[in-house]
C-alpha positions in Angstrom: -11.4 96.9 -150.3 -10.1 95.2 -147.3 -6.6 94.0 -147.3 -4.3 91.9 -145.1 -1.9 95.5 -144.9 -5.3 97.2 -143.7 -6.8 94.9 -141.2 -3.1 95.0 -139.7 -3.0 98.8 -139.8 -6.6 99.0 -137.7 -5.6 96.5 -135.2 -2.7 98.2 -134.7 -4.0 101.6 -133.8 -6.8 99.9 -132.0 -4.5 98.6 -129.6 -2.0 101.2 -129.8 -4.8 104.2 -129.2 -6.8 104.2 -125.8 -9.0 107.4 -124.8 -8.2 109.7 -121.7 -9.6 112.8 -122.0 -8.2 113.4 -125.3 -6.9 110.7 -127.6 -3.9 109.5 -127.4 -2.0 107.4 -130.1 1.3 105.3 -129.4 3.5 105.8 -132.5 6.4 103.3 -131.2 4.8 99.6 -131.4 7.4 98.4 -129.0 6.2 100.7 -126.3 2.2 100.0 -126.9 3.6 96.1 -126.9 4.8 96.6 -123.2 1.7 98.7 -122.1 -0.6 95.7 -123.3 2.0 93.2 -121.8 1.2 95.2 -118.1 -2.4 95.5 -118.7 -2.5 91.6 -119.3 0.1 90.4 -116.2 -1.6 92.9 -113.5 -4.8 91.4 -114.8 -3.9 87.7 -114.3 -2.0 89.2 -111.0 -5.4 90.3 -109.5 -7.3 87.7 -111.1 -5.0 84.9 -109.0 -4.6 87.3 -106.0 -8.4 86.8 -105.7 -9.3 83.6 -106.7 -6.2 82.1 -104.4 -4.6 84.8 -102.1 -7.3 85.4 -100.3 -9.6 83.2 -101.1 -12.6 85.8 -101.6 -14.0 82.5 -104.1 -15.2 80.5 -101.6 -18.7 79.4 -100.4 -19.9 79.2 -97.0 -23.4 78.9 -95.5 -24.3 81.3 -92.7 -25.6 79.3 -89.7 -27.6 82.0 -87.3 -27.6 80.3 -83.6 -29.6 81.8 -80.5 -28.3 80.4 -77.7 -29.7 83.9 -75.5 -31.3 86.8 -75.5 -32.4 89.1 -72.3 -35.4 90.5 -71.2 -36.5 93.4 -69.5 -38.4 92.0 -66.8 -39.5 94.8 -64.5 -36.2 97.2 -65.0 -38.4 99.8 -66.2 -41.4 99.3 -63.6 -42.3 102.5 -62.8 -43.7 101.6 -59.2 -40.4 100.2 -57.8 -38.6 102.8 -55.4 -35.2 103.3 -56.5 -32.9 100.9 -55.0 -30.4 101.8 -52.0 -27.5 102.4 -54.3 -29.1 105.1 -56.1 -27.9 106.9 -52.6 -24.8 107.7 -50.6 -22.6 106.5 -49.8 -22.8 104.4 -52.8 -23.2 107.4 -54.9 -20.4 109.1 -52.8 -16.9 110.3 -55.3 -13.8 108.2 -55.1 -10.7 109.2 -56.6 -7.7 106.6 -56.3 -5.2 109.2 -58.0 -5.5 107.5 -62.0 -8.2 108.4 -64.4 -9.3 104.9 -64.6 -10.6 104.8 -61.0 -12.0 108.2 -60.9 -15.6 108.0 -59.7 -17.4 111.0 -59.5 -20.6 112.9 -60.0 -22.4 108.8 -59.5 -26.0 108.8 -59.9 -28.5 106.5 -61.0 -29.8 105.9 -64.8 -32.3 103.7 -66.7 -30.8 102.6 -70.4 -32.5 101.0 -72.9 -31.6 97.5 -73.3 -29.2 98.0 -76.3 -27.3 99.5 -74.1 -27.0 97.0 -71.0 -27.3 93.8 -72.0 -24.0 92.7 -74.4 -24.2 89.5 -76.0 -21.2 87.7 -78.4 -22.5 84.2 -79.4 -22.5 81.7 -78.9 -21.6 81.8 -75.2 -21.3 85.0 -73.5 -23.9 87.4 -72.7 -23.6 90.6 -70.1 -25.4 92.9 -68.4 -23.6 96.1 -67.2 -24.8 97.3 -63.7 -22.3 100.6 -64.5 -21.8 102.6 -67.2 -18.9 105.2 -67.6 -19.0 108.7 -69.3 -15.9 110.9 -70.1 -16.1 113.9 -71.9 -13.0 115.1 -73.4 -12.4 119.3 -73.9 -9.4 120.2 -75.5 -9.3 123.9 -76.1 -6.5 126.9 -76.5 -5.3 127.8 -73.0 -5.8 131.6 -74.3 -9.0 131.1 -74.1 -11.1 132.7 -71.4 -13.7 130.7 -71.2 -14.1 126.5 -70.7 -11.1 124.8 -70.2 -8.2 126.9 -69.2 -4.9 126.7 -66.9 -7.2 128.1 -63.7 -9.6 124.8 -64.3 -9.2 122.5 -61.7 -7.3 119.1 -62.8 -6.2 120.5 -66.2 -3.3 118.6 -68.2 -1.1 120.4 -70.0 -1.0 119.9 -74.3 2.2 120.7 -76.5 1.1 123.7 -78.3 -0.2 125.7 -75.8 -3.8 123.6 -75.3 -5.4 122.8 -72.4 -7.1 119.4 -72.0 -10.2 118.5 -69.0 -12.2 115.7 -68.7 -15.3 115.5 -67.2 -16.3 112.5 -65.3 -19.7 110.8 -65.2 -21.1 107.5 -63.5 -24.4 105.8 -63.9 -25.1 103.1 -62.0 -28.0 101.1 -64.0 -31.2 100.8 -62.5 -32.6 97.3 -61.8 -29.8 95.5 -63.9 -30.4 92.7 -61.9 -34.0 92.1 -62.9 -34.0 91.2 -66.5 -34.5 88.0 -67.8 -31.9 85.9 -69.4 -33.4 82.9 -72.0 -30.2 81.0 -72.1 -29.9 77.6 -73.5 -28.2 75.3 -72.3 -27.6 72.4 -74.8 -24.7 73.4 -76.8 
């Protein structure tokens, strides 16, 4: 037989009892009160943190626009003889006493085009004629082999650890041939 006293009872320990890996039963209706009281005002909390904090809610519609792309051209022409600054002295080092304008070990490359041409629309696109390589070897100073104190421009690490760099440059082969498809109406 159902009763008003029952139906209470079982709405009571349905929102006083919640499963975790065991079940667990509030006796204390003023405590399973306040737990219910969080559960609802973080709930409206995130609810209005999304819908009007951040505004996560609204609609846009993407709009794509090619203003330019590049082309290869004949960068990878195999026929073409390498072009004079492949040699010295443009390959020649040059050390102006930072790491930033350390040029050394200069030689000539071909990249694909991923890799030269850098385009941010809707109005700038790039293509690198040098690309810089830095290899970073951080190793204990104990160590025999690799970087140690002996290796020549060697930094010094807290802890006992020796840090080299190794320095390469590529100049890009043909950068100046490929094609750029640029619009021009805006």
């Amino acid at each position: 037989m159902v009763t008003l006293d029952n139906l209470f009872n079982n709405a009571r320990t349905g929102v006083s009892t919640f499963t975790a890996n065991r079940e667990v039963s509030i006796v204390d209706i003023r405590l399973s009160s306040m737990y219910w009281v969080l559960v609802v005002v973080t709930g409206i909390y995130v609810g209005y943190d999304i819908s009007y904090g951040h505004h996560y809610l609204e609609k846009t519609i993407p709009t794509g626009t090619v203003e330019g792309f590049g082309l290869p051209g004949t960068m990878y022409d195999t026929d073409r003889p390498l072009p004079k600054y492949c040699q010295p002295p443009y390959t020649d080092d040059y050390v102006d006493g930072t790491d930033d304008w350390t040029h050394v070990n200069t030689s000539c490359a071909s990249y694909p085009m991923t890799e030269v041409m850098l385009k941010r629309t809707p109005d700038y696109l790039f293509f690198a004629t040098t690309l810089y390589e830095r290899t970073y070897s951080i190793t204990d100073c104990s160590v025999a082999s690799g970087c140690t104190r002996q290796t020549s421009a060697v930094r010094m690490l807290p802890g006992g650890s020796c840090m080299c760099i190794e320095y390469k440059n590529h100049y890009v082969i043909n950068p100046e041939v490929p094609v750029c498809e640029c619009s021009t109406d805006t």
